[in-house]
VOMI-905825 format. One record per residue: residue number from 1; residue in three letters; x, z, y of N, C-alpha, C in turn. Coordinates in steps of 0.001 Angstrom, whole numbers, plus 524288, in hexadecimal, padded with zeros to 5 digits. Each point is the difference from the previous one (the first is absolute). Layout:
% VOMI-905825
+-----+-----+-------+-------+-------+-------+-------+-------+-------+-------+-------+
:   i :  aa :  n_xx :  n_zz :  n_yy : ca_xx : ca_zz : ca_yy :  c_xx :  c_zz :  c_yy :
+-----+-----+-------+-------+-------+-------+-------+-------+-------+-------+-------+
: NUM : ALA :     X :     Z :     Y :     X :     Z :     Y :     X :     Z :     Y :
...
+-----+-----+-------+-------+-------+-------+-------+-------+-------+-------+-------+
//
This chain:
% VOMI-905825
+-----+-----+-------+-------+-------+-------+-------+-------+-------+-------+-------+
:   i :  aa :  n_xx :  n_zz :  n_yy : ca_xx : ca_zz : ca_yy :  c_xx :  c_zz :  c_yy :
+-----+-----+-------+-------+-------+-------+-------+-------+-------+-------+-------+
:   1 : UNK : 213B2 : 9AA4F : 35685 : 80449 : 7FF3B : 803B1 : 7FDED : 7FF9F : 805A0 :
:   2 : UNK : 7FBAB : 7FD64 : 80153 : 7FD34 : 80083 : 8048C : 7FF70 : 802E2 : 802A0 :
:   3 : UNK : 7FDE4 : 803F4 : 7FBE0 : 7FD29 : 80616 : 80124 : 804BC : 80283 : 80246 :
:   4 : UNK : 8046C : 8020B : 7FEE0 : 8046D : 800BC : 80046 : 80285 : 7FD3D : 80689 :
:   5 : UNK : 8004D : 7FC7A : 7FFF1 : 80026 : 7FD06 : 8044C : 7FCE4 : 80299 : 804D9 :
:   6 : UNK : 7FAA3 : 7FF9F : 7FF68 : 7FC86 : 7FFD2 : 801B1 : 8006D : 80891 : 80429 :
:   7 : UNK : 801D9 : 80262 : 7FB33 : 7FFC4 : 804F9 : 80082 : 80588 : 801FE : 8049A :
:   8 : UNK : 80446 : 7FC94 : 7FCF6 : 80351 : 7FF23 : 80337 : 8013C : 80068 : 80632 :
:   9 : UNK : 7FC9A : 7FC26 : 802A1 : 7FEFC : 7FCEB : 80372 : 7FC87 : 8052F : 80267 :
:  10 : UNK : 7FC08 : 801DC : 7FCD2 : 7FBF2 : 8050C : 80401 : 804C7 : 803C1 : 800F7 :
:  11 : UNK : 803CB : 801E6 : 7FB37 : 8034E : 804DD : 80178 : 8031D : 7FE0E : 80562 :
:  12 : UNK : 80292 : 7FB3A : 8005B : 802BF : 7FF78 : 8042A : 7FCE5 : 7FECD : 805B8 :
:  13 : UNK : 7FC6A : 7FEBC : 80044 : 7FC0A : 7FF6B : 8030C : 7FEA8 : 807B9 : 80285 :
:  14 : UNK : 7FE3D : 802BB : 7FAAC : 7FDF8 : 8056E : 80291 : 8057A : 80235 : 801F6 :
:  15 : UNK : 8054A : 7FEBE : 7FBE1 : 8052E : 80389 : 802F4 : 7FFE2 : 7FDAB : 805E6 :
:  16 : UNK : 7FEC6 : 7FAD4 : 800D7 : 801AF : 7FDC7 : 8058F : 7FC23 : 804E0 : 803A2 :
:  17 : UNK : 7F986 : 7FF32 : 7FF24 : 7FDFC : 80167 : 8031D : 80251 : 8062C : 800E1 :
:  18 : UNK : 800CC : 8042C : 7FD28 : 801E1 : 80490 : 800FF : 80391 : 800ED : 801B7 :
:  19 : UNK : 806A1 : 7FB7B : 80084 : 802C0 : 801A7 : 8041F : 7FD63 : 7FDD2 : 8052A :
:  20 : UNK : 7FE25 : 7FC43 : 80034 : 7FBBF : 7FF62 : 80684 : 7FE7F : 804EB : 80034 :
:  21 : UNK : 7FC48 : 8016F : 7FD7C : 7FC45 : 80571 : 80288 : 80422 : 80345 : 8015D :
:  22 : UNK : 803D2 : 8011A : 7FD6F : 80588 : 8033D : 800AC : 80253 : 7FFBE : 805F7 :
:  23 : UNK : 800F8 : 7FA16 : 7FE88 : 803C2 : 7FF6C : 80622 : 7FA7A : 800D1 : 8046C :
:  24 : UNK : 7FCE4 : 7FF65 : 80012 : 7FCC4 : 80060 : 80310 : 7FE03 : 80637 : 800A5 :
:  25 : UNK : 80083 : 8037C : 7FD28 : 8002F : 80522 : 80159 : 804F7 : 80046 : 8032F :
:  26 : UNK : 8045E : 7FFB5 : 7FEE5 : 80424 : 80116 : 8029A : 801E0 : 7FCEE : 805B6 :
:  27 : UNK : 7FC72 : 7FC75 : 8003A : 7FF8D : 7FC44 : 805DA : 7FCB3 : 803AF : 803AF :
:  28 : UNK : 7FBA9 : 802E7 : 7FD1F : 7FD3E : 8018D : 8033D : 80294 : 80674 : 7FFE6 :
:  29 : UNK : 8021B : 80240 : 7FD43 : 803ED : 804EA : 8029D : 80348 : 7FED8 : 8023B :
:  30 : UNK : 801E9 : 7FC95 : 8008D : 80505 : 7FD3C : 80494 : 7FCB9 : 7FF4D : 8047A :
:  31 : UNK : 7FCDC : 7FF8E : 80101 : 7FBA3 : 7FF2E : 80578 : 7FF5A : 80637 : 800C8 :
:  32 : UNK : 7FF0C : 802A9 : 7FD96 : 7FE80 : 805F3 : 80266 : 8062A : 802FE : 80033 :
:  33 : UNK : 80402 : 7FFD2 : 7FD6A : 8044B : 80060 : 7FFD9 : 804F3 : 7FCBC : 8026C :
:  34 : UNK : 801E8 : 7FD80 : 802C4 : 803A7 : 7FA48 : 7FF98 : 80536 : 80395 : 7FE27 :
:  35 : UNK : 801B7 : 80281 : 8009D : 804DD : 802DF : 8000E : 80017 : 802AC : 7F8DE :
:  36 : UNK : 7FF31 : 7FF58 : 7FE0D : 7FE77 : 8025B : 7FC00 : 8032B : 7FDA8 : 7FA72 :
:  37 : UNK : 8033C : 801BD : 7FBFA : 80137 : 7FEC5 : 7FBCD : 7FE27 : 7FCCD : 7FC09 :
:  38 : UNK : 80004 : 7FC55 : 7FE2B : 7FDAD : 7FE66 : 7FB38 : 7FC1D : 803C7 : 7FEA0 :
:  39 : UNK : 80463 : 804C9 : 7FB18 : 7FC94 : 80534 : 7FDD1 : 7FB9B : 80091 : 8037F :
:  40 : UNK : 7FF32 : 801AD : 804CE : 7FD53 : 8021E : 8032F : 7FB69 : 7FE3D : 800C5 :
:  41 : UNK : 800DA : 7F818 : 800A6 : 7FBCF : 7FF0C : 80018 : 7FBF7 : 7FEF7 : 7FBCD :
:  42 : UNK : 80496 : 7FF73 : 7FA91 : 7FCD0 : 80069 : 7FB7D : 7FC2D : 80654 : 7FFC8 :
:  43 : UNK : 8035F : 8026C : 80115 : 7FDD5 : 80751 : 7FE32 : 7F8F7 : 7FFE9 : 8050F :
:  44 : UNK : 80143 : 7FEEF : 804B0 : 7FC36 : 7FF6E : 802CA : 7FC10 : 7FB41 : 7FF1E :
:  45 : UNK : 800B8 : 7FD90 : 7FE51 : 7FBD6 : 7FC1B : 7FC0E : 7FD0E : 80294 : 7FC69 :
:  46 : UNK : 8034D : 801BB : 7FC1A : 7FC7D : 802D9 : 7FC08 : 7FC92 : 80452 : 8013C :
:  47 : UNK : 800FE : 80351 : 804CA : 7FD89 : 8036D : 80003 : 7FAB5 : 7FF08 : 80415 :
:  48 : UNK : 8005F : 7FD00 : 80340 : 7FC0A : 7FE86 : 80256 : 7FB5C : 7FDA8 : 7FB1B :
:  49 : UNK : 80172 : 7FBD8 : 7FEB3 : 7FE25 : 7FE51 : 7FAB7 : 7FDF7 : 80403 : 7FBB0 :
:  50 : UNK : 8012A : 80448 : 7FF58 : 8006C : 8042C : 7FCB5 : 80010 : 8064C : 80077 :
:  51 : UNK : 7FCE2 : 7FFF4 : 8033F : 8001E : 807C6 : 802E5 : 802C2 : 80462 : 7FB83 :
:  52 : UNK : 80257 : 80122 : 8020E : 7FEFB : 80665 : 7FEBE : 804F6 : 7FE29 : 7FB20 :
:  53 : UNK : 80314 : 7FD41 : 800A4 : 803F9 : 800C2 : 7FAF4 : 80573 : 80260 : 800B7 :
:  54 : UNK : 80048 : 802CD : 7FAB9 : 803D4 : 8043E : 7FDDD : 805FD : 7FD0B : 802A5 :
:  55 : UNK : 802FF : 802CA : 8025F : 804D3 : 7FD39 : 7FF04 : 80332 : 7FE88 : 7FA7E :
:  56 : UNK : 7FE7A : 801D6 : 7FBF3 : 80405 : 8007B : 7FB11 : 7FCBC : 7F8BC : 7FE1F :
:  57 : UNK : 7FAD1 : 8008B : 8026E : 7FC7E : 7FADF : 7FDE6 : 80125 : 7FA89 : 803BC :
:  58 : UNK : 80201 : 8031F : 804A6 : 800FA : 7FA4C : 803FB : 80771 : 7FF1C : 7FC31 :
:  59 : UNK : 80229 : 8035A : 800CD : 80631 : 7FEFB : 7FCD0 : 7FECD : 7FC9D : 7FB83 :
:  60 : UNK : 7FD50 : 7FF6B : 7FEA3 : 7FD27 : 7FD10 : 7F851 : 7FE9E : 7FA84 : 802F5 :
:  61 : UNK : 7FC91 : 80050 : 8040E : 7FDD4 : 7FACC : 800EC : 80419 : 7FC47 : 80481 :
:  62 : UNK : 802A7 : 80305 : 80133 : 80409 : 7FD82 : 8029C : 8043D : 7FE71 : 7FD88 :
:  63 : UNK : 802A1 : 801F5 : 7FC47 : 80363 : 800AA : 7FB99 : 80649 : 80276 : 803A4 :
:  64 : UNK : 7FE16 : 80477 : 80420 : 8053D : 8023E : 80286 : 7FF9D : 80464 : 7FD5B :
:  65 : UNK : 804B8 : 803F3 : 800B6 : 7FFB0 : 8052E : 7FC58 : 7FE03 : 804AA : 80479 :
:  66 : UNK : 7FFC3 : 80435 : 7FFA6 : 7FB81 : 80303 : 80285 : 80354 : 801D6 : 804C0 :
:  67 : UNK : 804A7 : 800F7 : 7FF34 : 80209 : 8022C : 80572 : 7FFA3 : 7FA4D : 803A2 :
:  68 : UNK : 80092 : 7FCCE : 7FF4B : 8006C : 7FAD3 : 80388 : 7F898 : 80038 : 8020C :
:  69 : UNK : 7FC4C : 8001C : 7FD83 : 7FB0A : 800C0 : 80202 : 7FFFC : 80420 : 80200 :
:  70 : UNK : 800FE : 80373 : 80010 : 7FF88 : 80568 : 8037D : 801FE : 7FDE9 : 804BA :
:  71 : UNK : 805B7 : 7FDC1 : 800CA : 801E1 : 7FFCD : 8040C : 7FCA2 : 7FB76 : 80426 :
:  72 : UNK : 7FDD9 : 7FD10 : 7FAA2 : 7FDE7 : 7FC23 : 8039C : 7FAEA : 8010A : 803C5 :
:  73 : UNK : 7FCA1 : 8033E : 7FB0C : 7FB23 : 80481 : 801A7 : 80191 : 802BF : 807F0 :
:  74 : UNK : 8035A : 80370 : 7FE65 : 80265 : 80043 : 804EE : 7FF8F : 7FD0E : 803C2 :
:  75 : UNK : 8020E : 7FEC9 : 7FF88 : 80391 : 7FA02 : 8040B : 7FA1A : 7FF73 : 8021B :
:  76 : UNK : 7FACE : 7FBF1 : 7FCEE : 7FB3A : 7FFD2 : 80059 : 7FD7B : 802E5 : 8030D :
:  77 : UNK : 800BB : 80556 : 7FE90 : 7FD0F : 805E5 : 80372 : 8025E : 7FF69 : 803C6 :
:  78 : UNK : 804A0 : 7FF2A : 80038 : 80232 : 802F6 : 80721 : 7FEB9 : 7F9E4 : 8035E :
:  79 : UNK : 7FD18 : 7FB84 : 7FDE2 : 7FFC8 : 7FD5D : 8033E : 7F9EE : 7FF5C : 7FFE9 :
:  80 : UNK : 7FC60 : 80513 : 7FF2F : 7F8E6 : 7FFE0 : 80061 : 7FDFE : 7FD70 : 7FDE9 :
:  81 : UNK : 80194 : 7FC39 : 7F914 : 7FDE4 : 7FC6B : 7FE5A : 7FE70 : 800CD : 7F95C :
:  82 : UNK : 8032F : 804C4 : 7FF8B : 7FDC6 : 8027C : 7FA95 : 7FD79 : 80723 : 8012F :
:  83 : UNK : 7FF3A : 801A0 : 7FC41 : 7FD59 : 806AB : 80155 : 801E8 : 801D3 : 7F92C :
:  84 : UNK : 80085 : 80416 : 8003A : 8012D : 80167 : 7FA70 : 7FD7A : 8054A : 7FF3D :
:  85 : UNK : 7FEBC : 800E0 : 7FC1C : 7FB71 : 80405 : 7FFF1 : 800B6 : 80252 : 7F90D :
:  86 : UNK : 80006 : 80530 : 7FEAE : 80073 : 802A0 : 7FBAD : 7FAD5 : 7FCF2 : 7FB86 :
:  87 : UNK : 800F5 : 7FF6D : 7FAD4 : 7FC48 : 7FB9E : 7FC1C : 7FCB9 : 8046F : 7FE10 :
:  88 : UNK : 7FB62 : 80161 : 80092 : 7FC13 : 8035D : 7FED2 : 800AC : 800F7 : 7F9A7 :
:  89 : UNK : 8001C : 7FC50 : 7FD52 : 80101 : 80089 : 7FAF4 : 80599 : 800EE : 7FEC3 :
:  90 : UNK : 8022E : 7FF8E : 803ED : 80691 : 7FFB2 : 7FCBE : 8045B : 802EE : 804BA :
:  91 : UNK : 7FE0F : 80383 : 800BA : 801A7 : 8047F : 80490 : 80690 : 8001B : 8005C :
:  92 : UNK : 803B7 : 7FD6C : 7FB30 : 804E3 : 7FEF4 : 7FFEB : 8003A : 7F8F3 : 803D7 :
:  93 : UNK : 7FCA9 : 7FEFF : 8013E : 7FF8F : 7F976 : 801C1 : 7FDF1 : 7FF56 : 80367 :
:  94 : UNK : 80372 : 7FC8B : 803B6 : 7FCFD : 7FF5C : 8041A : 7FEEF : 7F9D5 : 800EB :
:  95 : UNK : 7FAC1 : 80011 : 80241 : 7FC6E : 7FA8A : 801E2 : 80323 : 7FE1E : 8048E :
:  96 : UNK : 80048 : 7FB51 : 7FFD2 : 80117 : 7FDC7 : 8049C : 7FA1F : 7FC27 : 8025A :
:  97 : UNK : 7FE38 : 7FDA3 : 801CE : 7FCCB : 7FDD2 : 80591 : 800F7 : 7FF0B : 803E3 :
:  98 : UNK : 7FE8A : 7FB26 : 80104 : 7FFE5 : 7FCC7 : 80560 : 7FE9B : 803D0 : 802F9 :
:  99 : UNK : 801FB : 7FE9C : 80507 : 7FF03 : 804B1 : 80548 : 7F97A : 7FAC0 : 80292 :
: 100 : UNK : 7FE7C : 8019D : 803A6 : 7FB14 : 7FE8B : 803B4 : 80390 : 7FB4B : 80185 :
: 101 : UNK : 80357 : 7FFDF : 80202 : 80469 : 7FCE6 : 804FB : 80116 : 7FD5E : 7FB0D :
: 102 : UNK : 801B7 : 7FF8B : 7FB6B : 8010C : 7FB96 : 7FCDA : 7FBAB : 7FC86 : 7FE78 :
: 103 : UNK : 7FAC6 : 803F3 : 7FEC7 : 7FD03 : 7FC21 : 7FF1A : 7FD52 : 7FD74 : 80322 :
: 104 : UNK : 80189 : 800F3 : 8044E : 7FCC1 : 7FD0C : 805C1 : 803C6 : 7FB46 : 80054 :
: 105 : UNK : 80351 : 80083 : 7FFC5 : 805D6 : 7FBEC : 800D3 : 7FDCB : 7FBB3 : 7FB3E :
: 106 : UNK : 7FE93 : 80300 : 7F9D0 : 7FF50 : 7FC3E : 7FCA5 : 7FA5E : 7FA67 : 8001F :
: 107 : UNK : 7FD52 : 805A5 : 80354 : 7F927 : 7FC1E : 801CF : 803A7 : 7FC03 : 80270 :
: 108 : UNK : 800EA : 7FFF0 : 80537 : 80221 : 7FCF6 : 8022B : 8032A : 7FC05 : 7FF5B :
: 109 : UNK : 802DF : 7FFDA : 7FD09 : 802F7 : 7FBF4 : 7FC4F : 7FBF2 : 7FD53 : 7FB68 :
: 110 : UNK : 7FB24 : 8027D : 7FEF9 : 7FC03 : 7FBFB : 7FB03 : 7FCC1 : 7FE3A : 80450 :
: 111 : UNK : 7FF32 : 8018F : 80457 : 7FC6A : 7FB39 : 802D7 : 80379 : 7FBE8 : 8021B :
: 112 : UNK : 8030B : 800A4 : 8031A : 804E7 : 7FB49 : 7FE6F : 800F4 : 7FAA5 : 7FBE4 :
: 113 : UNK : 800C9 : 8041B : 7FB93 : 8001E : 7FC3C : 7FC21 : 7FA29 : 7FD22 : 7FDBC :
: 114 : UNK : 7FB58 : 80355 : 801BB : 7FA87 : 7FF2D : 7FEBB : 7FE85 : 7F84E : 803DB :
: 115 : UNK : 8028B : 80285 : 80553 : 7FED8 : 7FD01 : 8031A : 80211 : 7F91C : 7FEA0 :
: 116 : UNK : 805BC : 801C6 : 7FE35 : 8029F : 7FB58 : 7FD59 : 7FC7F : 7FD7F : 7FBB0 :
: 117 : UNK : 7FF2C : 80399 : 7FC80 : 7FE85 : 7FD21 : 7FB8C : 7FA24 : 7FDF3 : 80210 :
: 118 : UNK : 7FC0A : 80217 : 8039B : 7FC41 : 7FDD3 : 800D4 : 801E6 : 7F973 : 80288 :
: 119 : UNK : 8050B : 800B9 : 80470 : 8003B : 7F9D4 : 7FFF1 : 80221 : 7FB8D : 7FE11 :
: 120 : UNK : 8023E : 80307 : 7FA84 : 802B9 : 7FB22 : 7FC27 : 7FAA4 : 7FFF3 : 7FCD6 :
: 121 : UNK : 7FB0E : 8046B : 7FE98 : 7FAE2 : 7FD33 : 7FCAD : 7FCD4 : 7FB28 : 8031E :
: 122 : UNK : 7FFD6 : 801C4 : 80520 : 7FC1A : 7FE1C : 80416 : 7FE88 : 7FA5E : 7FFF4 :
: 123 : UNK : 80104 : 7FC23 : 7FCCA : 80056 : 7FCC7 : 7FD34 : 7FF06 : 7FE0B : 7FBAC :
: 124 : UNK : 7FDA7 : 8044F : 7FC57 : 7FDBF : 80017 : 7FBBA : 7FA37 : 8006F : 7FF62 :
: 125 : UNK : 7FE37 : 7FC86 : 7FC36 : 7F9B0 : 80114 : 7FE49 : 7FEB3 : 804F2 : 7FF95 :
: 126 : UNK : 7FA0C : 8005E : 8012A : 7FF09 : 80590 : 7FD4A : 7FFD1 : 7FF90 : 7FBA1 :
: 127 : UNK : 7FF0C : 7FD5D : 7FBF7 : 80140 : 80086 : 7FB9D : 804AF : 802DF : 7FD9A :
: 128 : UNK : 802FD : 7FBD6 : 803B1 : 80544 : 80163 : 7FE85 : 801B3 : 80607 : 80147 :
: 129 : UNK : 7FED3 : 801C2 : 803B6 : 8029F : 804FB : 80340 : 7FADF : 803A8 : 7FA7C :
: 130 : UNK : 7FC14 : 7FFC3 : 7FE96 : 7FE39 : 8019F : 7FD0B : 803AC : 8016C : 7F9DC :
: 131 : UNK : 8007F : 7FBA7 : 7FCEC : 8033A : 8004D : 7FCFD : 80437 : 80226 : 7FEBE :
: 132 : UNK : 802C6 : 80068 : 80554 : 8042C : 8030B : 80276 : 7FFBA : 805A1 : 8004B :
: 133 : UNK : 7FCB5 : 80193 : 80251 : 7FDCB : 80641 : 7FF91 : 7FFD7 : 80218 : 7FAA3 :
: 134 : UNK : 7FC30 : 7FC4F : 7FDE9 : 7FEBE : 80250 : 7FB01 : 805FA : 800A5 : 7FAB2 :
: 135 : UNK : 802C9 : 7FB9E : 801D6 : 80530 : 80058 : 7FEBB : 80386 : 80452 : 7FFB1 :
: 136 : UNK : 800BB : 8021C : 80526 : 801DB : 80449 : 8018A : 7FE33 : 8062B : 7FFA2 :
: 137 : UNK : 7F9AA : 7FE35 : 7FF45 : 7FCA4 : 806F3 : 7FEB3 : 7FFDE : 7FEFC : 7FA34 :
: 138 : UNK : 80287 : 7FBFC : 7FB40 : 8023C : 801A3 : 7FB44 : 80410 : 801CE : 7FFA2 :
: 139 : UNK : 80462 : 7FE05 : 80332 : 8037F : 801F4 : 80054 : 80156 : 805A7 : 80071 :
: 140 : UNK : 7FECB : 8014E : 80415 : 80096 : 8052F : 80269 : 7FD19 : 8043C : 7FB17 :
: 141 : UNK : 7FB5F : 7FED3 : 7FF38 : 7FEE4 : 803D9 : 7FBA1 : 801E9 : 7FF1E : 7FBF7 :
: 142 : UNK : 80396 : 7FCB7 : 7FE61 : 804D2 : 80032 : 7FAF6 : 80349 : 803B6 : 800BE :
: 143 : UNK : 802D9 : 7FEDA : 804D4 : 803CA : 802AC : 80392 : 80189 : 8050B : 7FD22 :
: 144 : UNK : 7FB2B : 80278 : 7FFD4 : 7FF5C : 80674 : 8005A : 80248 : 7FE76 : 7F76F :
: 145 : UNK : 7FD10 : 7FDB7 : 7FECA : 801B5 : 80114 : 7F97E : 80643 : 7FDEB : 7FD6F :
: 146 : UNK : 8010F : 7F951 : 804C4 : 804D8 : 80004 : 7FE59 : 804A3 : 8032E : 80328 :
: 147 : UNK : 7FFA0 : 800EB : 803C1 : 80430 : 80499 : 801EB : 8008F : 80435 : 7FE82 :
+-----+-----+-------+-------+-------+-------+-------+-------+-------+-------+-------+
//
């Protein structure tokens, strides 16, 4: 019953941390974007995060249907922040990608937030800020197997 308990408590713990990382992608496309849709800033999240993806694959990970990503794709292009380009393997499909001007906008918004989080640690042992790292470089290489 513990165990159970115990397992519990990690699932709601990892769901918490992934809508953070979530809303926090979409805080930081609202900084390179302000004017921008929900969809939009979700769709421009993922792809910065994720080069070179299919629209039929951003419609799946967004859960909108494909004419609504196209339009949104659009919308994106005519404002210099996506590029869309024919899928070498899949010549019926096209790639979408961050433009230069989005991902300069996105640097700019992680030193920001870099700068913050250096002065809410700045206060911590090295130990501690150690532990912490190492925390987070397990994390991240999970990342890739549980997503």
């Amino acid at each position: 019953m513990q165990e159970d308990q115990l397992m519990q408590s990690v699932e709601e713990e990892f769901t918490a941390l992934l809508l953070r990382a979530r809303q926090m992608l979409i805080r930081r496309a609202k900084i390179i974007h302000p004017e921008l849709q929900d969809p939009g800033y979700r769709l421009l999240a993922v792809v910065i995060r994720d080069e070179g993806q299919q629209q039929s694959v951003l419609a799946e990970k967004l859960r909108l249907d494909k004419a609504t990503v196209s339009r949104l794709v659009q919308h994106l292009e005519s404002l210099n922040l996506v590029s869309r380009a024919p899928d070498p393997n899949d010549r019926r499909a096209q790639l979408v990608s961050a433009t230069a001007v989005a991902r300069e906008k996105w640097r700019s918004s992680g030193e920001a937030l870099r700068q913050g989080l250096r002065a809410h640690l700045s206060e911590w042992e090295a130990s501690e800020l150690k532990d912490f790292s190492e925390l987070l470089h397990r994390l991240n290489t999970s990342f890739e197997e549980i997503l």
